[in-house]
N, C-alpha and C positions, 0 to 999 in steps of 0.2 A: 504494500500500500504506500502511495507517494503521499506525500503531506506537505501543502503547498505552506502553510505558516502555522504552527505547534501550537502557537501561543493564542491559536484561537479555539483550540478545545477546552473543554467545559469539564473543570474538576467538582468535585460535590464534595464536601469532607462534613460529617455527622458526627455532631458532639465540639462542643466551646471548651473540652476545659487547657490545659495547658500546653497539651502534643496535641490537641486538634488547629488550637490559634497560632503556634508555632510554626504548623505546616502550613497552614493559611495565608501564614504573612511573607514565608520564606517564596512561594509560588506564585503569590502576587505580586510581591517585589519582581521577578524574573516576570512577571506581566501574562502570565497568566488568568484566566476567567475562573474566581473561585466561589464559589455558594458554601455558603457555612452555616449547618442547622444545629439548631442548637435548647436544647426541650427548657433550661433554667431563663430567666428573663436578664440576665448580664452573662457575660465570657467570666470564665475561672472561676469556678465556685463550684470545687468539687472537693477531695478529700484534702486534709489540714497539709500546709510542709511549710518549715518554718528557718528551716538551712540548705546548704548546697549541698550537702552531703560529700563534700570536696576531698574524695580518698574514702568512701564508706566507714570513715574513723565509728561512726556511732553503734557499727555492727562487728562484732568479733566473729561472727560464725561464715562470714561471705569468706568468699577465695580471695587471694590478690589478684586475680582476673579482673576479678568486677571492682575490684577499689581502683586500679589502675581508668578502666574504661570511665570510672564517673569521675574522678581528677581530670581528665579529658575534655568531660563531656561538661564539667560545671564553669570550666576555664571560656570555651565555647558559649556557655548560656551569658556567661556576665559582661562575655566580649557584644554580644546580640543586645542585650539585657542593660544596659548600660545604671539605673536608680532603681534597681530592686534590692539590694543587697540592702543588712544592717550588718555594720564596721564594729563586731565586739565578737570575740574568739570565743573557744570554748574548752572548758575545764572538762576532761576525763579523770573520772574517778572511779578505784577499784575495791569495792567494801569488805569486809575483816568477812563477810556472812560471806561471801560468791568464791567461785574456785575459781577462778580467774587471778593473773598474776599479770604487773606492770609489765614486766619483759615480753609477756607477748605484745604486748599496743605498740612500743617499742621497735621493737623489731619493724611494725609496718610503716610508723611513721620514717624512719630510716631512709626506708626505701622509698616511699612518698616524696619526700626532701631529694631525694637525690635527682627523682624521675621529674618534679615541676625547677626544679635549678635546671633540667638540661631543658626542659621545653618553653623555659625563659631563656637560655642563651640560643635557642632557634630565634626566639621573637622577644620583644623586650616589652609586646602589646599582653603579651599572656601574665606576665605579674599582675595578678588581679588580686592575690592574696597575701600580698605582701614580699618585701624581701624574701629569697627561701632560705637564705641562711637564718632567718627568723621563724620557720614556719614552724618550728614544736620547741619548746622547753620543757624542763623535766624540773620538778622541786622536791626535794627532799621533805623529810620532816621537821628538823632543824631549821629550813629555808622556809616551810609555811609557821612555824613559831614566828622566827624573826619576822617574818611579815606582819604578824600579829600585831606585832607593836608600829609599825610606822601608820601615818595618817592616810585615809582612801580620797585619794586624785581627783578631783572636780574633772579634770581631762585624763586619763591614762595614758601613757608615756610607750606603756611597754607589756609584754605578756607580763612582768613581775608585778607593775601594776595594776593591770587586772583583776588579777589572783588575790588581795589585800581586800576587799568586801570578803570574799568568799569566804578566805583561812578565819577571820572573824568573827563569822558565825556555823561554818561548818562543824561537826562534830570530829572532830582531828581521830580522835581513839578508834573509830569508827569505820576506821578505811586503811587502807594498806599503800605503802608510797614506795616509789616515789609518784606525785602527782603530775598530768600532765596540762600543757595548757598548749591549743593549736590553733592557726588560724582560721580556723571549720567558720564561716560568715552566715548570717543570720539571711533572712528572706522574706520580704513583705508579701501575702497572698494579694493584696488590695493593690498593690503597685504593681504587682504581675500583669494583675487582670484591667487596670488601668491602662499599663503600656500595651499590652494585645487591644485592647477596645479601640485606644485612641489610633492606633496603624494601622489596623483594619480600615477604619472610619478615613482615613486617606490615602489608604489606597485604591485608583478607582477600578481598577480589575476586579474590584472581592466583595461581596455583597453578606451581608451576615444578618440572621432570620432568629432572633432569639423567641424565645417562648413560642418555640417551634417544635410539635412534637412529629416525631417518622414515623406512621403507623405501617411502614409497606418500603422494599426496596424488591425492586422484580429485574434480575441479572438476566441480559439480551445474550443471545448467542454469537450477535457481533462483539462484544466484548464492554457495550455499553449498560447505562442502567439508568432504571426510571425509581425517584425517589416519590412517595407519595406522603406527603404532610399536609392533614385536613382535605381542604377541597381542591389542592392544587397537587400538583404534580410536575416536577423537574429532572427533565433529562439530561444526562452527565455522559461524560467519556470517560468518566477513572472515576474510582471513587475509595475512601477514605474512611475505613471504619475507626473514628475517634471515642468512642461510646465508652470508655471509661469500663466500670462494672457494668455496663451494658453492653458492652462489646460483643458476647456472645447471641445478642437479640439480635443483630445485624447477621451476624452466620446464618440463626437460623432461618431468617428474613430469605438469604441466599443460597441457603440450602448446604452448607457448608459444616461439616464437622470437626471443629477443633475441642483442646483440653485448654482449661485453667482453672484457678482459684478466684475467688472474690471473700477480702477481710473487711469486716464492717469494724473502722476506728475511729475513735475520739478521743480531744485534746479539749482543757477545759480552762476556762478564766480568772483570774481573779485578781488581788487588790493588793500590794504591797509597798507603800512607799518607804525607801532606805535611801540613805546616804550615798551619794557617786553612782558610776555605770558599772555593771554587775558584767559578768561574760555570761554565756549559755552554759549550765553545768548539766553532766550525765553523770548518774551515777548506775555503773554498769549490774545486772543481775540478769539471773536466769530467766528468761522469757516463758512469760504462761505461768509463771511460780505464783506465789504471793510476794518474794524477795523480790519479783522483776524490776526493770530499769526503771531509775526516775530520772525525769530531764525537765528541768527549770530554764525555761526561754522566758528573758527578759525582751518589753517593750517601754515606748518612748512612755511616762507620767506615772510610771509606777503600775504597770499593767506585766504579769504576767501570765504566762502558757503551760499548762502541767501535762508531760504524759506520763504515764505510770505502766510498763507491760505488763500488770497484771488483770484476770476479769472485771476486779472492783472499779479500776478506773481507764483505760485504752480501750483494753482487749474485753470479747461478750463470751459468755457462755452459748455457743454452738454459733460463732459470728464468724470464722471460715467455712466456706462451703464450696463445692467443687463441682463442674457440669458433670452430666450422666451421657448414658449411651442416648438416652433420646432430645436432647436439647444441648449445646455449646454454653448456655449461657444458665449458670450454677444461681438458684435462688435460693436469696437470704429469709431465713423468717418473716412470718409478716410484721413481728412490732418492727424488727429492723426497719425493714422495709418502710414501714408507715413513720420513721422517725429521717426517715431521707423526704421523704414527700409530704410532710407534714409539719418536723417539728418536733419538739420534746415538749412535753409539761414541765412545768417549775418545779414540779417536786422532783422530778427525776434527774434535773439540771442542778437544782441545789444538794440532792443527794450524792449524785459521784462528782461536784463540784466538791464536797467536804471531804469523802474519798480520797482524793486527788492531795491536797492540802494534808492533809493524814498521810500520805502518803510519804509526801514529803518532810514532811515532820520526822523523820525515821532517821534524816542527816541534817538539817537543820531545825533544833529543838525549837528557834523562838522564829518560828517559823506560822505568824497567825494572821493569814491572809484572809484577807473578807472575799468571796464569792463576787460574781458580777454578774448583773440583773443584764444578762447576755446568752445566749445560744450556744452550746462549746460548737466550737470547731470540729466536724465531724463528717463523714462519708464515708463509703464503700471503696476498697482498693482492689485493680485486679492486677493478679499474678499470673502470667502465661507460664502455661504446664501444668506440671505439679509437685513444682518442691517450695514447699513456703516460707524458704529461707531467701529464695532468691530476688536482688535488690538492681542489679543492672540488666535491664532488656530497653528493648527499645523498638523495631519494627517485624513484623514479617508480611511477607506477600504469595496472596493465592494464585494470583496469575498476572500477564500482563499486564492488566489494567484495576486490580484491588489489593490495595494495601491495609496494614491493620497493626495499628499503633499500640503497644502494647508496653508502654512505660509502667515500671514499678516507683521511680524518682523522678521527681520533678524536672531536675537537670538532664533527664533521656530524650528531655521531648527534643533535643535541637540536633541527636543526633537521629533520632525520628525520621526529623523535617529532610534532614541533609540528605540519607538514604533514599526515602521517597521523592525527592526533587533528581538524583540519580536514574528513579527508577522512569518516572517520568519521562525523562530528557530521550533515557533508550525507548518507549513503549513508542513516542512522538515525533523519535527523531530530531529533537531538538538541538540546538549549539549545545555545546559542553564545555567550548573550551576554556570558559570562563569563571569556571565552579572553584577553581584553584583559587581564587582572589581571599583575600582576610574578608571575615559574616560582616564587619564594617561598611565594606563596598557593596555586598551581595543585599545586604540592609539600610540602603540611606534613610529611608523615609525611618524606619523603627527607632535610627542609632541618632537621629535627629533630632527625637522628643526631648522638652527640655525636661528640667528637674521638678519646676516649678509647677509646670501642665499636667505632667503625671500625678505630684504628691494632691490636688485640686481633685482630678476627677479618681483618684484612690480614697479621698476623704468622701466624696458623695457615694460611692461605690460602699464603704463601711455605713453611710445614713442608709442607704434605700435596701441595706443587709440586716438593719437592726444590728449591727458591731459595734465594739469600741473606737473609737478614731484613734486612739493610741498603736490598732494596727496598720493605720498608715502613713504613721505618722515615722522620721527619720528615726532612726534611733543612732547617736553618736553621729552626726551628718559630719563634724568639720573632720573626720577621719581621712 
């Protein structure tokens, strides 16, 4: 088939949330015709992420495969991504209660350090994380004592500075050292979904359909397909299953059998105002236990993020679930279900909101946060296959013309985007030879947006959420 100009067929990509708008803006940018349906009433408001996950530092049980590919892929997101990041590291810690030992984290960040030093002396645009000769320090016990006593920094200077809230009021006895502190950066959801809304909205190739739901995709034998949402119907030449934990609803739309998982999590809110800017602190444990991890994500006014791996506050009783032989796409109970589409009650909000706070209390004793008259943070995540440890994926494709976006991190989506803009270019015949360029050039309109336009329409983005605006608000900006 000859194909007089590429870039006038018609992609359709189903589902807004962060690998769907990524591939949207990447294909528009390159001028492309995109339709982008999308069933919530804004882009990106789908399951909680609140860092890059830059080196999978948060997870001991991934390979160095996958810590490698998401150091890659997070460098790429923020090079794209330019005001989504918050500038404040993050403390690893390893409790007296978990079998886990400092030497293994260790060991990874090593290797971490070595591999972003050489992909900054490729390019000097990829230090997005800091110097790398800076990118982990290690404290003794000794070094969090003496920290103890010096004053916490209105600005922090340095990882040592950082680390001075913490040692503070951490429970020191509590934990096993030496402790670590990395440049692992924070991540606004509302400044995500801001900067995809607002590039979308200028670029004129791309059209995007929110509170838009797909009841129907019918795959043509020519290779195209007819989308049906309410009383209209849209015909594509490629199309792009973005659907999140619905992603299997599209297979079965297309009659298509594939495996995966779907985790139904939450992250919950509340109130703490303290002295100076905190880092993000994990404190590592056995996942599914009661002991599981707690992770303390500080925002801008004294708003904090709790996860806790255990059922009482993240993770559900019976909230991973897997397709069967007769359907791709694996359902979640109905209260889940009905708490994606609905909403929580206040008491069930205030309940694993105290949870959460309890939870944390277990390494910071004075640790008495007030709850916030807010929604946690929470959705459905899906995992392609079936091992539900795994943290980096990113695309697969059924055939020439349908791809299927299958991020476990946030930071996958860009190489998503990159892969299916590849795939494209072959299915269409399009130039290629211009894909080498830095996501800068391949992105002007995205990398264009100012600071000031994003943090604007991420503040109305948290009003018309019912959220805190402290989520979209900078946190540490003059960093």
């Amino acid at each position: 088939m000859v194909i007089i100009n590429s870039n006038e067929k018609h992609i359709g990509i189903i589902g807004g949330g962060v690998g769907g708008t990524t591939a949207a803006i990447r294909l528009a940018e390159k001028g492309f015709k995109v339709s982008l349906f999308e069933k919530s009433s804004s882009l990106v408001n789908g399951p909680p992420f609140c860092h890059l996950h830059a080196g999978g530092n948060m997870y001991r049980e991934i390979s160095e495969d996958q810590c490698v590919q998401l150091l890659h892929e997070c460098i790429r997101t923020v090079r794209m991504y330019k005001h989504v990041l918050n500038h404040r590291p993050t403390c690893i810690a390893i409790p007296k209660r978990d079998p886990g030992e400092p030497s293994t984290i260790l060991k990874r960040l090593e290797m971490l350090q070595t591999l972003y030093n050489k992909l900054v002396n490729v390019d000097q645009e990829n230090m997005v994380l800091g110097d790398p000769s800076d990118y982990f320090k290690v404290f003794s016990k000794h070094d969090c004592e003496t920290l103890r006593n010096e004053e916490i920094p209105l600005e922090p200077a340095n990882l040592s500075d950082w680390l001075i809230p913490v040692v503070k009021n951490v429970d020191l006895e509590a934990l096993k050292f030496p402790l670590v502190m990395v440049n692992e950066l924070g991540w606004s959801i509302p400044r995500q979904a801001a900067s995809a809304t607002l590039a979308l909205s200028r670029l004129q190739s791309a059209r995007v359909f929110v509170s838009t739901t797909v009841d129907d995709v019918i795959a043509h034998e020519d290779g195209t397909y007819t989308i049906s949402h309410g009383d209209e119907e849209t015909h594509v030449d490629y199309l792009i299953n973005a659907c999140g934990y619905k992603t299997g609803s599209i297979d079965d739309f297309c009659k298509i059998k594939t495996e995966r998982l779907v985790e139904f999590k939450a992250a919950y809110l509340c109130q703490w105002d303290q002295p100076g800017l905190w880092p993000e602190i994990v404190f590592h444990g056995p996942r599914g236990t009661p002991i599981g991890m707690a992770q303390y994500t500080p925002y801008a006014d004294g708003l904090i993020q709790i996860h806790g791996m255990t059922e009482k506050v993240t993770l559900f009783k019976n909230g991973l679930v897997k397709s069967t032989e007769n359907s791709s796409q694996p359902k979640l109970e109905d209260k889940l279900e009905k708490r994606i589409n609905s909403g929580w009650s206040k008491a069930d909000v205030h309940s694993r909101t105290q949870k959460s706070i309890e939870h944390m209390q277990t390494f910071i004793p004075n640790f008495d946060a007030t709850p916030v008259d807010s929604q946690p943070l929470f959705g459905a995540q899906q995992i392609p296959g079936k091992n539900a440890t795994l943290r980096a994926a990113s695309v697969s494709f059924e055939n020439s013309t349908y791809a299927r976006i299958e991020i476990v991190k946030a930071s996958s989506a860009i190489s998503a985007a990159d892969a299916i803009v590849d795939h494209v270019n072959e299915a269409f015949a399009a130039k290629t030879e211009q894909e080498c360029r830095p996501i800068e050039e391949l992105c002007p309109v995205t990398g264009g947006l100012s600071e000031n336009e994003i943090l604007e329409k991420a503040l109305d983005i948290c009003e018309i959420r019912s959220l805190p605006a402290s989520l979209a608000k900078f946190y540490n900006s003059q960093s």
